[in-house]
N, C-alpha and C positions, 0 to 999 in steps of 0.2 A: 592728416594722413600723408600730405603729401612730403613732407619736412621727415618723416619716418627714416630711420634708413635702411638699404637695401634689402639687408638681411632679414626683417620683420615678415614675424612666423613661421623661419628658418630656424635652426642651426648659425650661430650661436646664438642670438638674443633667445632664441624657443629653445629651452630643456626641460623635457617632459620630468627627466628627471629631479627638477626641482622638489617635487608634489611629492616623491618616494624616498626623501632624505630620512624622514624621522617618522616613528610609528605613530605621534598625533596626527601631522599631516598626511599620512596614509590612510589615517581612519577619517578623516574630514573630505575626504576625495572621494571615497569607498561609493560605487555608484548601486550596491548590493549588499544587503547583510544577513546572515543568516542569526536566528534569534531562538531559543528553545520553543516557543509556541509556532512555527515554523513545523512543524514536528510530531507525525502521530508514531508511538509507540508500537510496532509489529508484535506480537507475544506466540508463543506455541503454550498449549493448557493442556495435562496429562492426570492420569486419575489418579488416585494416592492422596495422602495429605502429608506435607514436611516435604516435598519431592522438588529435587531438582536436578532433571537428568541431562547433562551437556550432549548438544548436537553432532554428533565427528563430523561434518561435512558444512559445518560453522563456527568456526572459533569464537567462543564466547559468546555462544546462545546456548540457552536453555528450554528443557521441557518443562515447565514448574503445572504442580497441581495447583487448583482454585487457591487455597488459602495462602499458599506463597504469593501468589498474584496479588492477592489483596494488598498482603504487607508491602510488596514493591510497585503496587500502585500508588500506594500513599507518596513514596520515597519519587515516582517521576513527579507526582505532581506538584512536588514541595521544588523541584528542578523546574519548573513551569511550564513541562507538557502537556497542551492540554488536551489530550485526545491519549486510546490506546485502541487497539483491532485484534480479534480473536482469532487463533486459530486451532483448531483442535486437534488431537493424539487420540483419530477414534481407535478404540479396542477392536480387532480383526474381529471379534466375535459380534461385533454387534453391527458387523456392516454387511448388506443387504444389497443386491441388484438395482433394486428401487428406492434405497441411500433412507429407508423410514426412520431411523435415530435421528435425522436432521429436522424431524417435525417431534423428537420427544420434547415435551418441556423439561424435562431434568437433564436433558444432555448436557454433555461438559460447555458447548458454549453459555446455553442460558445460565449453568451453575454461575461462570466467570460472568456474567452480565450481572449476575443479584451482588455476588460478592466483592465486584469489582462499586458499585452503586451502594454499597451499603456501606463499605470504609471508606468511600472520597465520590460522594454526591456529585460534588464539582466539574468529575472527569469526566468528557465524552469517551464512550464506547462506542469503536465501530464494527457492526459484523457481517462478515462476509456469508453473500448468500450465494452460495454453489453447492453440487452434490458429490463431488468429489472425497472429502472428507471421510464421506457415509457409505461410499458403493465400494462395494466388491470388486466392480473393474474397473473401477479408479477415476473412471469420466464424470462431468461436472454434470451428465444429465440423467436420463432414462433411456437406453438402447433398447432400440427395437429394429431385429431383423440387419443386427452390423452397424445400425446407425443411431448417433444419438439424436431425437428425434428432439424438434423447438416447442410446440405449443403443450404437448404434454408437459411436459420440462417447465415451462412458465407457471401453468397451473400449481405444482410442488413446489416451485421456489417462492412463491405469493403466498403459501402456509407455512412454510420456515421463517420466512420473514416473519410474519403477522406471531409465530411461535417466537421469536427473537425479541419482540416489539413489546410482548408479554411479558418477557422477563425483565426490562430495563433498557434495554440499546434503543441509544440515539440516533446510531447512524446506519442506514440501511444499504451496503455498496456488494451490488451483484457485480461476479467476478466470473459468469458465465457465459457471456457473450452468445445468447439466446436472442434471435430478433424479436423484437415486442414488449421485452419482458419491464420496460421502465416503465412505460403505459402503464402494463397491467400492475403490478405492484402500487405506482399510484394510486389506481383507481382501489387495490384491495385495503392498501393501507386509508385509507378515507373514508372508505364505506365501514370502516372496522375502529372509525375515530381517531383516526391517527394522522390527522394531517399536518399537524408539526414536525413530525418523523421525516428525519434529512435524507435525500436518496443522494448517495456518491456514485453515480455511476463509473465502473471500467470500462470506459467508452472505449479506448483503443488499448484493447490486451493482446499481444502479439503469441502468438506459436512459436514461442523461444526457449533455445537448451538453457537460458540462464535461469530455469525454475528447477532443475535438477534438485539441490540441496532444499529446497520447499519440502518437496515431495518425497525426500528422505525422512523431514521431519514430523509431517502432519501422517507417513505411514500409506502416502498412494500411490509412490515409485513403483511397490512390490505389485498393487492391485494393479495398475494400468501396464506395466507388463511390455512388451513389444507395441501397444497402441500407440497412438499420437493424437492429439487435438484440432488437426487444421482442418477439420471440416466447419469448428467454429471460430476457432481463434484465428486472425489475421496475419495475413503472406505480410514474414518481415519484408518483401520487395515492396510494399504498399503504401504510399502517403496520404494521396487524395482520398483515399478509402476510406482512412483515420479519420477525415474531417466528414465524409458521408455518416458515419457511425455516431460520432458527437454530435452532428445536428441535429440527426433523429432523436437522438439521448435526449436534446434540452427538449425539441418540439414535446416529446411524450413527458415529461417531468422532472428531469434529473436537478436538481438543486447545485449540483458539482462534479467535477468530470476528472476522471484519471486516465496517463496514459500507464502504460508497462508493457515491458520493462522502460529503466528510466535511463541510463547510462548512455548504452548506444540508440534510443530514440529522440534522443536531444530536441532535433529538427521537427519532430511531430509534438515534443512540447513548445516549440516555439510558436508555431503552426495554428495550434491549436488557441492558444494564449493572445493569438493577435489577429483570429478569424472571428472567435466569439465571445472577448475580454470577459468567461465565466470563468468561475472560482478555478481555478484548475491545478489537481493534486498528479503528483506523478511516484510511482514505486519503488526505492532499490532494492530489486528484488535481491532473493536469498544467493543467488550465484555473482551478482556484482561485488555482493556483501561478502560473499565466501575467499573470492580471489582475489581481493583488496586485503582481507585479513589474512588471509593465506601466506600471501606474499611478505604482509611485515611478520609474520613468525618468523619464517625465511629469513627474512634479514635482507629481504631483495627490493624492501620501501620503506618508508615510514609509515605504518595501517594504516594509527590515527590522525596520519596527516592529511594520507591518501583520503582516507572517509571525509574528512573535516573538505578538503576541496573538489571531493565530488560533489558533496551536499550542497556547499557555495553553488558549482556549476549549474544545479539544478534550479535553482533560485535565477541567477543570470539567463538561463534559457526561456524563466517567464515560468513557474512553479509557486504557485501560491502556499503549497505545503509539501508536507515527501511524508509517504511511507516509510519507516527504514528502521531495522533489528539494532540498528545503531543509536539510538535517538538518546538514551538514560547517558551513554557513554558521550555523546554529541554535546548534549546539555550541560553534565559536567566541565569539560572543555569550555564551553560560550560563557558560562558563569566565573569561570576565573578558579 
């Protein structure tokens, strides 16, 4: 070492840029890769059949009814995604204060859970258990007296599941940020024979504008009205919090842990990823998704470049998978 000369691990003998001359040796460096099984599929499901109604407040997503699903479930998982998550287009008429279409078995999730399992066995489905979808005023729970109230709330969201479980889904991830409620689903999914059934929990769901275009699509902008969520969902000023939430998550049962939004919580999926090395999924949500696409219509980015290294980022932050409307359009890209 001693014979070295001066300059060793300087400038010049040291050019980082050697490694980034050619696109082999940038893929032999690559300390992150993003890969299609990386990747659960986000879907919105509408009733009809042949239907495929485009979102205005998301370029290039769709409402599709069950059997379009089908068909284009075949088509992710031939792309090698292996995972897809429900969301449903409930009809205004059939939603209720007390969100009771969430416990029908023929509602449109469980419809897309049979049909989604019966043309591609192979693919995980995952379905989100909240009441939002279902109520009238648009909150994920049961209001009572102004407030949406926890243990009631749990009680309904442990026979939705258990309703979900019924039709096919694999993966059980509450997106209601109800305290207790992974215990208890645990304990209902077990006592009900279900204890292979995955729980994803959204340990850390934040009370963020970036669910706007969500909530245009699944039809609970209009219900929830002037409301807000932050009686349950998390002060974006909050970190430590994020990890208070996820610990409770694993202690009670969660199998796997998400944060959302995923863009601007980077730091909470870091966080999270190197406090409790669990499986950890994180969301881009529909507003990350909207103004990333937005923007390349415009002409003011490249979308799908934009997407392609947000995705990467999320991976780099310590993301074991992503939710994200983009995943068919991703997969494409990854495959060449």
């Amino acid at each position: 070492m001693a014979n070295l000369p001066g300059t060793f691990g300087r400038y010049p003998a040291t050019r980082l840029r050697r490694n980034r001359r050619f696109e082999w040796s940038r893929r032999l460096v690559a300390e992150n890769r993003l890969t299609p099984g990386d990747l659960i599929w986000t879907v919105f499901v509408r009733p009809g059949q042949g239907e495929a109604e485009p979102v205005p407040s998301m370029p290039g997503v769709e409402r599709i009814s069950v059997d379009v699903l089908a068909a284009r479930a075949k088509q992710a998982h031939a792309l090698g995604i292996p995972a897809l998550a429900v969301f449903p287009q409930t009809p205004p008429e059939r939603k209720t204060p007390d969100g009771e279409e969430a416990l029908n078995p023929d509602n449109l999730v469980c419809q897309a859970v049979r049909a989604v399992k019966d043309a591609v066995p192979e693919m995980g489905v995952v379905c989100d258990v909240a009441l939002d979808p279902y109520t009238s005023h648009g909150q994920d729970g049961l209001v009572r007296d102004n407030y949406v109230v926890n243990d009631e709330t749990v009680e309904v969201l442990c026979r939705q599941a258990l309703n979900q479980v019924a039709a096919g889904c694999d993966v059980i991830a509450p997106s209601d940020m109800m305290d207790g409620r992974i215990g208890a689903l645990r304990v209902a999914l077990d006592a009900a024979g279900h204890e292979e059934t995955l729980l994803l929990s959204y340990a850390a769901k934040y009370a963020s504008v970036f669910y706007g275009p969500f909530r245009d699509a699944v039809g609970s902008a209009t219900s929830l009205g002037e409301g807000d969520k932050r009686t349950y969902q998390m002060d974006p000023a909050n970190s430590d919090e994020a990890l208070r939430e996820v610990a409770l998550d694993i202690e009670e049962g969660a199998d796997m842990v998400m944060i959302k939004p995923g863009m601007p919580y980077l730091d909470i999926v870091r966080r999270v990823k190197e406090s409790f090395a669990m499986p950890t999924y994180v969301y881009q949500v529909s507003g990350e998704y909207a103004m990333l696409m937005a923007a390349g219509e415009k002409g003011w980015l490249d979308g799908e470049g934009a997407i392609m290294e947000a995705l990467l980022g999320f991976k780099r932050a310590g993301a074991d998978g992503i939710l994200t409307y983009a995943a068919v359009q991703a997969a494409k890209k990854l495959n060449g």
